[in-house]
C-alpha positions in Angstrom: 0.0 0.0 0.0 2.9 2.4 1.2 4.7 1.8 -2.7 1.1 2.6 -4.1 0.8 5.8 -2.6 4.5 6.9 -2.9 3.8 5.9 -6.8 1.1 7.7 -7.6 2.8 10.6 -5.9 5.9 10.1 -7.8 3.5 9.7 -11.1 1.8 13.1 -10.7 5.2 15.3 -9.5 6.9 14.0 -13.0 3.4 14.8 -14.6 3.1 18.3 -13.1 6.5 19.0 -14.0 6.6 17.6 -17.6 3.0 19.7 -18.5 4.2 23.2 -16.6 8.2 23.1 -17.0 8.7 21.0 -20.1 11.1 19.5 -17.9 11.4 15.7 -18.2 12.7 13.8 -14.9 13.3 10.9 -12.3 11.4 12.2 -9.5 13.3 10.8 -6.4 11.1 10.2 -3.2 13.0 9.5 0.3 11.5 9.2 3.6 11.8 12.1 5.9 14.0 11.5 9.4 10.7 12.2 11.2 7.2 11.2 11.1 6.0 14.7 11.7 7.5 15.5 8.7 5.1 13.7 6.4 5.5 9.6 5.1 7.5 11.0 1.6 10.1 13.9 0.7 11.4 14.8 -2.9 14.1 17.1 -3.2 12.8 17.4 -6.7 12.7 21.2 -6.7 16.6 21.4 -5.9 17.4 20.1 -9.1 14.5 22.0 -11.1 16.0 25.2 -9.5 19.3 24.6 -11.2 17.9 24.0 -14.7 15.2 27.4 -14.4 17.3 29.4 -12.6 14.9 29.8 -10.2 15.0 29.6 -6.0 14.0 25.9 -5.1 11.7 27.2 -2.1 9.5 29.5 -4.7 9.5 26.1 -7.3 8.4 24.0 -4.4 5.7 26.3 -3.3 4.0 26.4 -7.0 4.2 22.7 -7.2 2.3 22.6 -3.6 -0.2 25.1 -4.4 -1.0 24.0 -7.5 -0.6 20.3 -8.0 -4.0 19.1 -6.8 -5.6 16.4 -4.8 -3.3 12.6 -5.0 -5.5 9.9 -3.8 -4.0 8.4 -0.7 -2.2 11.9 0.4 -3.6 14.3 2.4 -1.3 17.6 1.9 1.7 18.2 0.6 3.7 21.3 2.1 7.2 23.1 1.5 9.9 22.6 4.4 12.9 24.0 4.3 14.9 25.3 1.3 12.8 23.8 -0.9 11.8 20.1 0.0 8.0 19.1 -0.9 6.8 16.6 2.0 3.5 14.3 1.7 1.8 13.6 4.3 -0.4 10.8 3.6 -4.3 10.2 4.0 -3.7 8.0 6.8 -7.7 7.1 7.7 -7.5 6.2 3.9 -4.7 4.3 4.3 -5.9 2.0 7.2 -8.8 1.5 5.5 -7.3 0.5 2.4 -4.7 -1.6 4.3 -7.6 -3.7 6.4 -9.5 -4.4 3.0 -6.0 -6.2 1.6 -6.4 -8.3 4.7 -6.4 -12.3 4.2 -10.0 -14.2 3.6 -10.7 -17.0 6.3 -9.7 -19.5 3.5 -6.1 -17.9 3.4 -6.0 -17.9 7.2 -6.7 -21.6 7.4 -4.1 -22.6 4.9 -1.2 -20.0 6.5 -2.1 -21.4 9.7 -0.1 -24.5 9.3 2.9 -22.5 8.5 2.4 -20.5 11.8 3.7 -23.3 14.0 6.8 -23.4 12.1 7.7 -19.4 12.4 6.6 -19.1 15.6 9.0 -22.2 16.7 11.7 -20.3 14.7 10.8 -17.0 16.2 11.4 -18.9 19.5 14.6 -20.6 18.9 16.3 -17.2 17.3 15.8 -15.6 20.8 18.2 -17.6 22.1 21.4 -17.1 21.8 22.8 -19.7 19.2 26.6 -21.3 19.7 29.4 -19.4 17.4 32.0 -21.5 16.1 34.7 -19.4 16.7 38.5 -20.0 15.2 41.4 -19.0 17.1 45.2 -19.8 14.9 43.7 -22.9 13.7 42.0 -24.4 16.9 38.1 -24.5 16.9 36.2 -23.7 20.4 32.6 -23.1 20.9 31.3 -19.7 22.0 28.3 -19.6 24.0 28.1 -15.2 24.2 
């Protein structure tokens, strides 16, 4: 769901771009360092700045204003020098998210494979023994 959204985002900044710049470009998407700045950054208007000769915050702040509604993001704003974060529709997103859960017919059959990675889940909580080699002699680490 998350490479849905941040798709359709990535779809309409190249559009955008292409239709009012004439500009066509890889629109790189990175998630912000923190959640309360939005689920998806582009430092797209960096690089349009350089080709229009143009200040990247101004670029960023037309693309905002004027790029329209995405499904699956709420807003997007301007931070800093010129970034354009999404913040993403997340009662939307939920919503969307518990309608891709499994049927009760997938349930029954993943529920035999359940055992199994809950046994491994288990056994990789403990700490397993490292073979460890010392000038040629083996001895069995427990740490």
């Amino acid at each position: 769901m998350y490479l849905t959204i941040v798709n359709r985002l990535r779809d309409a900044l190249a559009r955008y771009i292409q239709e009012h710049y004439s500009i066509s470009m890889d629109v790189v998407l990175d998630r912000p360092p923190k959640i309360e700045m939005g689920e998806a950054a582009s430092p797209v208007c960096f690089e349009l700045a350089k080709r229009l000769k143009k200040a990247p915050r101004i670029i960023a702040q037309e693309i905002a204003n004027s790029l329209g509604k995405i499904e699956g993001i709420a807003r997007i704003e301007v931070a800093g020098a010129g970034y354009l974060n999404a913040y993403f529709d997340r009662t939307a997103f939920w919503a969307s998210a518990w309608k891709e859960q499994p049927g009760e017919d997938q349930k029954k059959q993943s529920a035999e494979g359940r055992g199994k990675r809950e046994l491994l889940a288990r056994a990789s909580a403990f700490r397993i023994p490292q073979v460890l080699r010392v000038k040629g002699l083996k001895s069995v680490s427990l740490s």
